[in-house]
Every structure is written in structure tokens, then in C-alpha cells.
DRENLUM-427104 format. One record per residue (C-alpha): x, y, z; residue in three letters; residue number from 1. Coordinates in steps of 0.2 Angstrom, whole numbers, plus 5000, padded with zeros to 4 digits. Layout:
REM residues N
@u=X v=Y w=Z rest=ALA nr=NUM
...
REM end
This chain:
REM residues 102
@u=5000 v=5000 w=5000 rest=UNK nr=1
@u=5007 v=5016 w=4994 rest=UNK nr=2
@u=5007 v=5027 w=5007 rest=UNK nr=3
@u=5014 v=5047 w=5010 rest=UNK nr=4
@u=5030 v=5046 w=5014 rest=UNK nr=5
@u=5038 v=5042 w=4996 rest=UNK nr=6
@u=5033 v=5025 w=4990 rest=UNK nr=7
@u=5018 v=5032 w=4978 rest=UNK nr=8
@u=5031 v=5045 w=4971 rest=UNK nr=9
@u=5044 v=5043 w=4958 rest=UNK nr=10
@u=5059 v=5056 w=4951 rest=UNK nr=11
@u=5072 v=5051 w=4941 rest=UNK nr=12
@u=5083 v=5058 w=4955 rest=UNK nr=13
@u=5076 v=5048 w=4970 rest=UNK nr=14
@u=5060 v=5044 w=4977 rest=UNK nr=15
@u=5064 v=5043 w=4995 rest=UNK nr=16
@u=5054 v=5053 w=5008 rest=UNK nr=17
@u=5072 v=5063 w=5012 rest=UNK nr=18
@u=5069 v=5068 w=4992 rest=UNK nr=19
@u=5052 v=5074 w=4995 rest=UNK nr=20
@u=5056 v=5084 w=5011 rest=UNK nr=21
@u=5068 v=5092 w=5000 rest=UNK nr=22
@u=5055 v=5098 w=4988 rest=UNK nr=23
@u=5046 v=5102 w=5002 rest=UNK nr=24
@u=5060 v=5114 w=5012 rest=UNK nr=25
@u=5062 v=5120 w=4992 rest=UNK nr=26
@u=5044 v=5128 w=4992 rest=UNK nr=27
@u=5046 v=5136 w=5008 rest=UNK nr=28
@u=5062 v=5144 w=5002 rest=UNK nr=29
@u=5054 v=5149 w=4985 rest=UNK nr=30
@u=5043 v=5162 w=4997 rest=UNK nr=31
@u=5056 v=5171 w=5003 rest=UNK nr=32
@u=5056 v=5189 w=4996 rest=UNK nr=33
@u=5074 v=5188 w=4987 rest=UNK nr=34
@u=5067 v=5174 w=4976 rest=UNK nr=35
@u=5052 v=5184 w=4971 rest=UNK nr=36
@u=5052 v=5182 w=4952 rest=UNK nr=37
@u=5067 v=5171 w=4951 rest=UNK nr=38
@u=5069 v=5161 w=4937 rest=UNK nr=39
@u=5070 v=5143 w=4943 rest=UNK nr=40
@u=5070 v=5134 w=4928 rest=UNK nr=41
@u=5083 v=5144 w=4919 rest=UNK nr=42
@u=5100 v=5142 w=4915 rest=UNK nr=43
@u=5115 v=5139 w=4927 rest=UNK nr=44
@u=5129 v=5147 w=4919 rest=UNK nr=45
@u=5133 v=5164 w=4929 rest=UNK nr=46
@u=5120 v=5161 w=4939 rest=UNK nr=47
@u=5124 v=5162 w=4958 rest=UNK nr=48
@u=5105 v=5164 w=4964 rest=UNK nr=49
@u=5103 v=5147 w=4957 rest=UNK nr=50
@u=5116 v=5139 w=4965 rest=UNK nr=51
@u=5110 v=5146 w=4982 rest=UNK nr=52
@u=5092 v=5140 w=4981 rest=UNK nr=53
@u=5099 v=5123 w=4976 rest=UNK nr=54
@u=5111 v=5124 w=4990 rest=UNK nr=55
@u=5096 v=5127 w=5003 rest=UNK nr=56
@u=5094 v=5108 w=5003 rest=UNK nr=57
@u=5113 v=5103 w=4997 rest=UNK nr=58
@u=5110 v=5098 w=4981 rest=UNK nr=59
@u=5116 v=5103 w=4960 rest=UNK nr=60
@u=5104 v=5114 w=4952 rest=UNK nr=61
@u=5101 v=5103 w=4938 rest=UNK nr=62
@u=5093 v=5091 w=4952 rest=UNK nr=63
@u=5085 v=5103 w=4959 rest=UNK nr=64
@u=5075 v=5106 w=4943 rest=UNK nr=65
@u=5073 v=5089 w=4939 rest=UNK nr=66
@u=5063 v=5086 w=4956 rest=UNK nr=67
@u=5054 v=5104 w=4955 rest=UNK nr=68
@u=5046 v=5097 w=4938 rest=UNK nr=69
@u=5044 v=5081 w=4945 rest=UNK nr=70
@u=5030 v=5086 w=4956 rest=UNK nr=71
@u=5025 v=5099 w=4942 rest=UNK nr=72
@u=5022 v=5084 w=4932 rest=UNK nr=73
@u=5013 v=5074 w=4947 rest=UNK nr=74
@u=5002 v=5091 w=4950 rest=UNK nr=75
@u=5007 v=5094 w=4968 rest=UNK nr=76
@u=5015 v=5110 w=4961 rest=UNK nr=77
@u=5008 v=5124 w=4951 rest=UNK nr=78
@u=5016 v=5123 w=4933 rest=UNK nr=79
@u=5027 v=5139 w=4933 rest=UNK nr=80
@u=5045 v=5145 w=4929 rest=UNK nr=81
@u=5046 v=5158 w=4942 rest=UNK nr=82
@u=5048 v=5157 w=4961 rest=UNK nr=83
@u=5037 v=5158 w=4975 rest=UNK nr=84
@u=5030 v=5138 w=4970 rest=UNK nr=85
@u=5014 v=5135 w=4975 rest=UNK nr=86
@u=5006 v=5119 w=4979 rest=UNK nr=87
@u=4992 v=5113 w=4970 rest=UNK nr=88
@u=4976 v=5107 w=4981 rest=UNK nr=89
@u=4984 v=5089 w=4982 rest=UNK nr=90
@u=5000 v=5096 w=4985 rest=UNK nr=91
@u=4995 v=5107 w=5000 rest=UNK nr=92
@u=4985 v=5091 w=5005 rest=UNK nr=93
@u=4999 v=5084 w=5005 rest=UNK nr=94
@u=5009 v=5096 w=5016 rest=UNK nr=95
@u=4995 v=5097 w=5029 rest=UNK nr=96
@u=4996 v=5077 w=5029 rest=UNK nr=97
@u=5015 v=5078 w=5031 rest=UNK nr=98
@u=5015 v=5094 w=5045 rest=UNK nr=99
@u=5004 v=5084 w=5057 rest=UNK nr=100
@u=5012 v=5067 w=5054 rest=UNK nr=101
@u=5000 v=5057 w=5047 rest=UNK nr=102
REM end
């Protein structure tokens, strides 16, 4: 039985809940004023504001874009290219699942 915490999900990087959390602490830091507009999907060349959003949870900017379009793709994330992310009505569901401990 699938259950919250990672098994139901797949990402080409990882589908451990450790990989979700890190989407997770992702949309929280795409809130923050200075990423207001930031373009998260955009190249990484000379880009230092990339690399510090995709150091938040210690991980390479192009993996940090895979799992951000992952969860676009599984609609728990709005489908945009700029910062803040929003969850989707599942997504937040599933946020609210995960923030109490379900």
C-alpha cells in the first residue's frame, strides 16, 4: 500500500521521503522575498542565485530542477518557471498530511 511518505512518488533523482522533504523545504524557500520572480528553471551558467536555492537543501541545480518538475508533472506543484512555488490542492494536502504526521 502506497502510502505518504515516498513510495507512491517517483523522480528520476530519487523517490525517498528525504527527496520529498527536500521539495518540500524548496517551496518554503521559494517564498522568501529575494526569490520573488526568480527564474528557477533557467540556465545555470553565471547564475549564483541558482546555485544558492539549490544549496538550501545541498543539492546541484540541475537536480534541483529535475525534482521541482517532477512534482509539476505529478500536479502537487503549480506549473510555473518563476519562484514563489505553490502547491496545487493535492500538494498542500499533502503538506498538511506531512505537517501533522500522518
Amino acid at each position: 500500500m502506497a502510502s505518504i511518505h515516498g513510495d507512491w512518488f517517483h523522480s528520476r533523482s530519487s523517490s525517498n521521503h528525504g527527496e520529498l522533504l527536500a521539495v518540500r523545504t524548496l517551496v518554503l524557500e521559494s517564498q522568501k522575498p529575494k526569490y520573488a520572480g526568480f527564474h528557477w528553471s533557467g540556465g545555470r551558467e553565471d547564475n549564483p542565485q541558482m546555485y544558492q536555492f539549490a544549496e538550501v537543501v545541498d543539492i546541484q541545480p540541475s537536480t534541483m530542477q529535475t525534482k521541482i518538475r517532477a512534482m509539476i508533472r505529478y500536479g502537487f506543484i503549480r506549473d510555473s518557471n518563476t519562484c514563489p512555488l505553490t502547491w496545487t490542492r493535492i500538494g498542500g494536502l499533502w503538506n498538511e498530511l506531512h505537517t501533522v504526521g500522518i
